[in-house]
N, C-alpha and C positions, 0 to 999 in steps of 0.2 A: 644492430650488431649480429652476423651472422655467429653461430661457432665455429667453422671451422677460418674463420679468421685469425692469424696471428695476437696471443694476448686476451683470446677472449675464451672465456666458458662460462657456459648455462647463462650466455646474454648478460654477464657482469667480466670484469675485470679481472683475468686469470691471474691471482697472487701466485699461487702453487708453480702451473709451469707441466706438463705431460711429463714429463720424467720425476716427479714427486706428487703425481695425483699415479703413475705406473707403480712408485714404489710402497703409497698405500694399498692401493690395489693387492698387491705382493703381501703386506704385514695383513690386512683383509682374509687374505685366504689361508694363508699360513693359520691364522686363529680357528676360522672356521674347521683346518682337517685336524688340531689338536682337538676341539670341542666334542668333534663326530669322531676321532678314535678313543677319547675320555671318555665320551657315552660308551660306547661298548664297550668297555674294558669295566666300567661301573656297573652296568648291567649285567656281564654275564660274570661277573666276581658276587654280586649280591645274589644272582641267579645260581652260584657254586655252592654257596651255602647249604642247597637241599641235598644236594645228592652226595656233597660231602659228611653232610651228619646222616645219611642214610651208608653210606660205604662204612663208615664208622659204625655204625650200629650191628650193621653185617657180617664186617671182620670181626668186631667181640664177638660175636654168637658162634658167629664159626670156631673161633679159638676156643671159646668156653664148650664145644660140644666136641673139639677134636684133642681140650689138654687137660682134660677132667677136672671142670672145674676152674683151669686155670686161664685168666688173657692178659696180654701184654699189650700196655696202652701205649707204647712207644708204636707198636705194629698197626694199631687203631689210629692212632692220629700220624702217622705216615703214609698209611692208605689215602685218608681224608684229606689232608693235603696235598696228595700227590691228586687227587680227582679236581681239587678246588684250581691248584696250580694250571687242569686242563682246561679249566672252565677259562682261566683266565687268556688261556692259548688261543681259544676258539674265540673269545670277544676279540682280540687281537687282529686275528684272522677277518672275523665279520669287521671290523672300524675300517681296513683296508679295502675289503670289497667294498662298501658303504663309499668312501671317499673316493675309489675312481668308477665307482660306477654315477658318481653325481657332480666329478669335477667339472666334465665340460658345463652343463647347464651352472655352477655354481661360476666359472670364467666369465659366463656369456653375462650373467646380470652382475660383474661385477666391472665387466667391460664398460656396458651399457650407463650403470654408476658413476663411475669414475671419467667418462668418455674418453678411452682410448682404446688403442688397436689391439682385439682378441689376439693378434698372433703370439704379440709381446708374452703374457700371460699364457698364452700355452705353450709355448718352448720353457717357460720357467716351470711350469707345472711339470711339464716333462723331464724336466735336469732334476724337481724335486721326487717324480717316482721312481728314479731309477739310483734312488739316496738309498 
């Protein structure tokens, strides 16, 4: 039994069918670019953590040496969050670079998996970046 015979893959009996070995392929990659934008958005949020308790620490000192005395934790923890908030912009930013700069090779070995036609998968990759 060749593959590209009618009915057959991987040398047994194609139950599936190329149009639902394409559509896993499809739910395959779809996982993969949530996992790789979840890593970065988890990294650089637990990565926020520093520089937001250090912005924090910053704007009390500065309020306490500009209001005699006095600081306003609503100002401290606005600052802080608003740095953490960046942190989380930037993993954002990085999960997207990360995902197309690794789609093709990530299309090609899921082509070669599933054995169907790379094009399929990159016109869908492409209808999904321009989401």
């Amino acid at each position: 039994m060749a593959e590209n015979e009618e009915g057959v893959y991987r040398g047994t009996v194609d139950r599936l069918g190329e149009s639902e070995r394409e559509e896993e392929a499809v739910r395959d990659f779809g996982a993969w670019r949530d996992r790789t934008n979840s890593l970065a958005l988890a990294v650089f949020g637990g990565l926020g953590v520093i520089p937001s308790g250090l912005a924090a620490y910053f704007v009390t000192e500065w309020q306490l040496d500009h209001n005699h005395g006095v600081a306003s934790m609503k100002g401290s923890a606005g600052i802080a969050a608003a740095v953490w908030f960046g942190m989380f912009i930037v993993g954002k930013l990085v999960g997207r670079r990360l995902v197309r700069s690794r789609t093709s090779a990530k299309l090609t070995e899921l082509a070669a998996a599933y054995a169907i036609p790379l094009a399929g998968l990159e016109q869908i990759a492409s209808m999904v970046n321009e989401l």
